[in-house]
Structure formats: structure tokens, C-alpha cells
N, C-alpha and C positions, 0 to 999 in steps of 0.2 A: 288765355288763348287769344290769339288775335284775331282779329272778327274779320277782316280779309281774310284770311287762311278759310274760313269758314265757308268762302262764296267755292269752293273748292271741291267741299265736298258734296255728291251729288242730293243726298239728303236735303244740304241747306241752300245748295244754288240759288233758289229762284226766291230768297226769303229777299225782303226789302234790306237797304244798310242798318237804319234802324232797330228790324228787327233780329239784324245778324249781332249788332253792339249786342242788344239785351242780350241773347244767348251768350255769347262770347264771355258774360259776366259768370256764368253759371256752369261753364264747360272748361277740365283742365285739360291738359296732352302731356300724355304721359311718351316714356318710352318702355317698351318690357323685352327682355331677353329672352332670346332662341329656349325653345321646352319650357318656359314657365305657363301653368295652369292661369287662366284671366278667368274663369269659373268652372265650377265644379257640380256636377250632376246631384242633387239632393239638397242642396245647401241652399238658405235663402236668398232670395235676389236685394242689392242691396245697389246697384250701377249700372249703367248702361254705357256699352262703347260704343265709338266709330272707329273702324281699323284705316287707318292715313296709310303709311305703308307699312309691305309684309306681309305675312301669309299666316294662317291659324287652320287648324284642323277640329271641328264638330264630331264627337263622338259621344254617341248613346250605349249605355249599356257594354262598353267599350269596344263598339263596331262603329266603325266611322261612317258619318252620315254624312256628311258636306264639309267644304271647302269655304274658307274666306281671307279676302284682299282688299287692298283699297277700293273707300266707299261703302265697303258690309257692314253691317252695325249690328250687336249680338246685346241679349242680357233684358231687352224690352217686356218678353213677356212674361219674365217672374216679376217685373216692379210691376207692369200695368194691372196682369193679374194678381198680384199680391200672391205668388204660389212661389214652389220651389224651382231651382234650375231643373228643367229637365233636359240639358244635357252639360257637359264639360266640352271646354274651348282650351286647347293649347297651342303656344304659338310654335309656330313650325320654322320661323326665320326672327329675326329682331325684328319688332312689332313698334311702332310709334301710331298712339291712338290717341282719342278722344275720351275722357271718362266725364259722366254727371251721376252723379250720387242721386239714389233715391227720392229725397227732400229738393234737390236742384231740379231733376226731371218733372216732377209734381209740380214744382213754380211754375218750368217752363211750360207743361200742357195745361197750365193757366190764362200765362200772359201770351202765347204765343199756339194759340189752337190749330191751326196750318197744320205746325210740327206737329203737332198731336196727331193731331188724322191721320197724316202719313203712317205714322208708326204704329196707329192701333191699324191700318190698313195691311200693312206689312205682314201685322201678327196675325190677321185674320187669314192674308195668303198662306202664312206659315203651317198657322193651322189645318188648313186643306189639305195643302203637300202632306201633312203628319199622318191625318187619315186616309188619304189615299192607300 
């Protein structure tokens, strides 16, 4: 990934250049085709995306729960909590994303704590919204 492209999305904006190169190390960009599953409800978490562009649809229990586009980043809280997908992500349009693997994400909420907080930030809103 190139670490310009990074200052892009809104996740990594305000990260230093420095800190965008380290990541940039750690993050590929994929591209995925219209109706493919990016995760699946039960299944363990093993990556986490940023969707660049494109659209993807969240459904639980196979009723749709939300919507995501460029900028949304799915897959955080089965690596952070070590648990299973609780829900399936399929993309609704060709998807060009952002993936780090498990073992990369864990570097990164090492060397790069920022990112971290956000993302357990995130999960903690997520979790709200779930309960409510």
C-alpha cells in the first residue's frame, strides 16, 4: 500500500507521514468482486478492512443491519476481541479495500497506539448501537 493513499482515508488522516510509512508496511488493497462475502457470521476473525471504494451490506442472522462505503472499516471486533464474526459483510458493488491480517493488526496496535484507540473506540460505539 502506499502510504500517501493512506492520508485518505479518514481512519488514518491525521496520522504523522512516518507513522503512515509504518502502517503502509502492514496493510495490503485488495480489490473484491460485486456479491463476494469479505466475512462471514460465526466464523473466526482473522483481518480487518478499510472499504476505499464501494459499497457492502452488514447482515445479521440474515437481516440486514447496516450499510458500508468508503472510509468504513469492518472485521475489528472479532480480532480485538479474539471472538467470532458476529455478522457477514457482502459487497454490494466491486469493493477496492484495505486488509491487515490478524498478526499485522496486533504489530500495528503496538507500534502505532493512536490507531489503536480509535478502533477499540469504534468498537466500543459499535457495541452500544448493538445493545440498544
Amino acid at each position: 500500500m502506499d502510504d500517501a493513499g493512506l492520508n485518505e482515508v479518514p481512519l488514518f488522516a491525521s496520522l504523522s507521514a512516518h507513522d503512515r510509512r509504518e502502517l503502509a508496511q502492514r496493510i495490503d488493497e485488495i480489490d473484491i468482486g460485486e456479491g463476494e462475502r469479505l466475512v462471514r457470521q460465526g466464523e473466526f476473525a482473522y483481518e480487518f478492512f478499510v472499504i476505499l471504494e464501494g459499497r457492502a451490506e452488514v447482515t445479521r442472522d440474515g437481516q440486514r443491519v447496516a450499510g458500508l462505503g468508503p472510509g468504513d472499516f469492518l472485521g475489528e471486533m472479532g480480532i480485538v476481541g479474539h471472538t467470532v464474526r458476529n455478522a457477514s459483510v457482502t459487497t454490494l458493488t466491486p469493493v477496492r479495500a484495505l486488509v491487515m491480517s490478524e498478526q499485522d493488526f496486533r504489530g500495528m496496535a503496538r507500534s502505532l497506539p493512536r490507531v489503536a484507540d480509535r478502533i477499540r473506540a469504534a468498537i466500543e460505539e459499535r457495541a452500544r448501537a448493538l445493545d440498544a
